[in-house]
N, C-alpha and C positions, 0 to 999 in steps of 0.2 A: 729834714731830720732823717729820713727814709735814706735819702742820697747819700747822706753821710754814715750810715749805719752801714748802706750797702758795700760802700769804697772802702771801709774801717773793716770788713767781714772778709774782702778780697785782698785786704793787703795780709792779714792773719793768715789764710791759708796759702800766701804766697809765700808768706816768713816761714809756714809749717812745712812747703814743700821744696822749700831749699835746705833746712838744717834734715830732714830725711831723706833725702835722696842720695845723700852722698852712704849715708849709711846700707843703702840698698845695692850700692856700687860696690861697697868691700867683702862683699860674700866671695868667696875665692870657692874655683870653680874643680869640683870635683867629680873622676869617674869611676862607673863600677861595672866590671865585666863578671856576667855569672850566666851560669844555665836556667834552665826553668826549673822547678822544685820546690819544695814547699819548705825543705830546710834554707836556703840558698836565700827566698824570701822571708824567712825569717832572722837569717843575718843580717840581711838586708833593714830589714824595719830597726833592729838594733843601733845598727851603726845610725840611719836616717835621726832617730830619734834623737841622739846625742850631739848631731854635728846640724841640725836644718838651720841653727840660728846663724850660723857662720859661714854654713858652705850651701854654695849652689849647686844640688848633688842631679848628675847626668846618668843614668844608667842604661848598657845596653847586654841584652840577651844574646848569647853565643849558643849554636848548637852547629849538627853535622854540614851543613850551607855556610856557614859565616868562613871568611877568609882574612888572610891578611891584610890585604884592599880593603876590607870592608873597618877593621882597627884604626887602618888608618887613615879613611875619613873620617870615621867619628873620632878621634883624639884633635884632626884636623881642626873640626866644628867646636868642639869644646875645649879647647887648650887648658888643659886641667892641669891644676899644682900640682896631684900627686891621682895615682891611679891605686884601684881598691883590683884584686883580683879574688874569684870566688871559685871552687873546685879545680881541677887537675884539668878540662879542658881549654877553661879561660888562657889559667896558666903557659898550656902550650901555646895556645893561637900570640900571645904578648909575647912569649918569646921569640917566635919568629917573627912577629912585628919587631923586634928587639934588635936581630939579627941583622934586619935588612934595612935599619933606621937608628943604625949606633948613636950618632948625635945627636937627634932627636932626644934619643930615651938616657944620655948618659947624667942628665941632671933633672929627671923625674923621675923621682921617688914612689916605690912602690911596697904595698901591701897585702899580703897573700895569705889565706883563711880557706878551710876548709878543703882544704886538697888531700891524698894520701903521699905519704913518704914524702913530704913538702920542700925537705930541704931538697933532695936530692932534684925533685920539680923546679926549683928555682935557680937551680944554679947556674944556669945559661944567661940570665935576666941581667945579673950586674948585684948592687946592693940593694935586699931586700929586708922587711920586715915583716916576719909570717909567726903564726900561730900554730901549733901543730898539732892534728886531727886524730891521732895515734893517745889514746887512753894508756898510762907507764901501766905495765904487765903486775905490778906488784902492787900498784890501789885497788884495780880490779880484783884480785884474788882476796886482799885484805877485805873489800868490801865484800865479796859474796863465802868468805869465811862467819862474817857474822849476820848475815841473812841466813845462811843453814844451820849456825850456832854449831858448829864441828869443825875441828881442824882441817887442813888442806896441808899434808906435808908434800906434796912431789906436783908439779905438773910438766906437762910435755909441750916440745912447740916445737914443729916443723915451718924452717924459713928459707928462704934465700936470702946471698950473699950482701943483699940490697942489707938486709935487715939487721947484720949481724953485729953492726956498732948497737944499735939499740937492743938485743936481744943479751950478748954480754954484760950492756950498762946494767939494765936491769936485773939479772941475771943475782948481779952483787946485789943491787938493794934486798932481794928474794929474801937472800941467806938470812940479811938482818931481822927477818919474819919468820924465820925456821920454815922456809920454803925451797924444799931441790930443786933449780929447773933441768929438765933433759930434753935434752936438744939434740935436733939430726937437723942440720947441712944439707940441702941438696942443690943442683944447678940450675942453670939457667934455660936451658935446652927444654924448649915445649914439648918439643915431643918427648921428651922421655918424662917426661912431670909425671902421666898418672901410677906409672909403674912403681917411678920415684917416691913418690905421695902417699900410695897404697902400701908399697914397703916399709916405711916411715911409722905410719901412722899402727900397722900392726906391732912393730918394734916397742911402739912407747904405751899404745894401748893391752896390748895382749901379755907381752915379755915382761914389759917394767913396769907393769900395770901403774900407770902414773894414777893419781886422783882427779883429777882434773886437764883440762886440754885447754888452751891459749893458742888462739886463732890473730895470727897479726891483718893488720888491714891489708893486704896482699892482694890487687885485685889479676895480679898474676896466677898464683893460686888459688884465687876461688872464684875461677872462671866456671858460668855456667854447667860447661860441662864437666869440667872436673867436680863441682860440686854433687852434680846431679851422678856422676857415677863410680865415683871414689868417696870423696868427705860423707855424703851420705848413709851411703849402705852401711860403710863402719860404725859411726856413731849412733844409725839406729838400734843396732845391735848388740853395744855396748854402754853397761851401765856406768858410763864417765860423764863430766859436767863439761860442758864444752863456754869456756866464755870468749863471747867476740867482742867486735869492736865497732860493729855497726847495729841499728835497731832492726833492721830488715830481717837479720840470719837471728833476730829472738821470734820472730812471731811464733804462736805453736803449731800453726799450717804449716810449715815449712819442720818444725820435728828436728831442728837441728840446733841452733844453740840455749844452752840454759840463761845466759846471765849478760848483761853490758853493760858498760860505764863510758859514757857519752858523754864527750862537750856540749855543751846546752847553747845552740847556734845564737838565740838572741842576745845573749851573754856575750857568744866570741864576738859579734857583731859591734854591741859595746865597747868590749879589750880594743878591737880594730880602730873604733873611732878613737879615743885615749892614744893609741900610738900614732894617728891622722894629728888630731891635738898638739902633742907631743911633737911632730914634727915640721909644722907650724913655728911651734916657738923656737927650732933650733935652725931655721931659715933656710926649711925645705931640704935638710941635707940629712942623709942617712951614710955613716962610713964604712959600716959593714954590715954583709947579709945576718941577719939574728935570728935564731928560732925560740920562739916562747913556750911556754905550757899554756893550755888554756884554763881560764882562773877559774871557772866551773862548770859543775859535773849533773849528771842526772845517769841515775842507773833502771833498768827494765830486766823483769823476770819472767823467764816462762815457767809458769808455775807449775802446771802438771809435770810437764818435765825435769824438773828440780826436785821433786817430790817423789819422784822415780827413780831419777838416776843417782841421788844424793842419800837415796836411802835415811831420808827423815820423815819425822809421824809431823813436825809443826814448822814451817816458815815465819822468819823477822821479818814480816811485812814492815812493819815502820821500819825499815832499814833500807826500802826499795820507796825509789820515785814512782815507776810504775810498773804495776804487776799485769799480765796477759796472761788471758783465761781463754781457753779453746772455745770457738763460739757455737753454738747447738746449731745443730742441722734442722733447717726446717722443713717439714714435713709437707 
């Protein structure tokens, strides 16, 4: 009886490990290039979450060492259906994989999240599907209109020429807010930036005393030092609300932006998987590059400096994701 129990026990789990295995087989094999970061890992956990039942998900870390050789063993290793890409320098390093491995890359499909001015970053790649990391100029005001409970009629925004499709697009939605934008133009030419910048910024802050300032994700112009010896000095000294577009330039150690409206990474990481999904069902083929919005937001306030420069006695806290409060100096 034993015997037969044992033989009956072993043919069971040889029935259970044939009708599962095959299902282990069809996880289709996916990769994801990102830097280190905490945002970057939490796109990451987003998208992982949505996609772990279906995909066999590969990821590798890019930073100032990683090369093109080095992409292209690991896509070698993993021959992955479709490739996820994560900030502006994955971005780069794939394109040049791209370049130099047209065939390769001309029917895997790829996905780009989290980079600045993304289309523009992708456009070497082929047919892309990205997300884009850029907050419209006109939610952000709307939204930190009603955190100060006071209108906002005018803001100012110094760009480059990268910027200026997005800067006119918006430009119109503004008006339909009863929002002026004024805008100065300036080049491309590094060196002449702080001159440029400092001229700029006196023009829209002093002259046309705008209300507010709109900072696009530039990281052309807000380079270290131009931050640290141009954007700085003026804004501290000037009672304007300055909203950016990353969390970093709200902290209140840094004294420089009031207000932001952020895609909320494990969100986009989500949207990204949905469009992974999505291209799955349409048999791995994307026909043209697409840039999306990203489907949600989370906003941060530097309080004491909205508080000052916004010329209010009370803030719409419920109207802010999160608020930053200057942290006490310990003694």
């Amino acid at each position: 009886m034993r015997l037969r129990r044992g033989f009956l026990m072993c043919v069971y789990l040889l029935a259970v490990s044939i009708i599962t295995y095959p299902a282990a087989q069809t996880l289709y094999p996916l990769l994801i290039l990102l830097p280190d970061g905490e945002l970057f890992e939490a796109a990451k956990t987003g998208l992982e979450k949505e996609l772990r039942s279906e995909f066999a998900i590969s990821t590798m870390e890019v930073n100032d060492a990683t090369r093109v050789a080095d992409i292209d063993k690991k896509i070698a290793s993993v021959a992955p259906r479709a490739v996820v890409l994560m900030g502006n320098s994955s971005i780069r390093l794939y394109a040049g994989y791209a370049h130099d491995h047209r065939d390769e890359t001309a029917s895997l499909p790829v996905v780009a999240i989290l980079a600045l001015d993304i289309k523009r970053a992708v456009a070497d790649i082929g047919d892309v599907h990205a997300i884009a990391y850029e907050t419209p100029m006109v939610t952000a005001l709307v939204n930190f209109r009603r955190v100060i409970n006071k209108p906002v009629a005018t803001v100012g925004v110094v760009y480059r020429e990268a910027f200026e499709e997005f800067v006119t697009q918006h430009t119109e939605y503004c008006k339909k807010e009863k929002i002026a934008v004024k805008s100065i133009l300036i080049g491309d030419d590094a060196s002449s930036h702080q001159k440029e910048i400092s001229k700029a910024l006196k023009q829209l802050v002093k002259k046309e005393r705008v209300q507010a300032f709109w900072v696009p994700n530039d990281n052309i112009l807000l380079k270290p030092e131009l931050l640290m010896e141009v954007w700085l000095p003026l804004f501290s000294a000037q009672k304007v609300s300055v909203i950016v577009g990353v969390e970093s330039l709200v902290k209140p150690e840094l004294n420089f932006g009031t207000f932001a409206v952020i895609p909320d990474p494990v969100a986009m990481g989500e949207q990204a998987a949905g469009m992974i999904a999505d291209l799955k069902d349409e048999d791995w083929k994307f026909d043209s590059t697409v840039v999306y919005p990203a489907i949600s937001m989370y906003s941060v306030l530097n309080l004491k400096k909205a508080v000052s420069v916004a010329d209010v006695k009370s803030i719409n806290v419920n109207e802010v994701t999160r608020v930053l409060s200057e942290k006490k100096k310990q003694r």
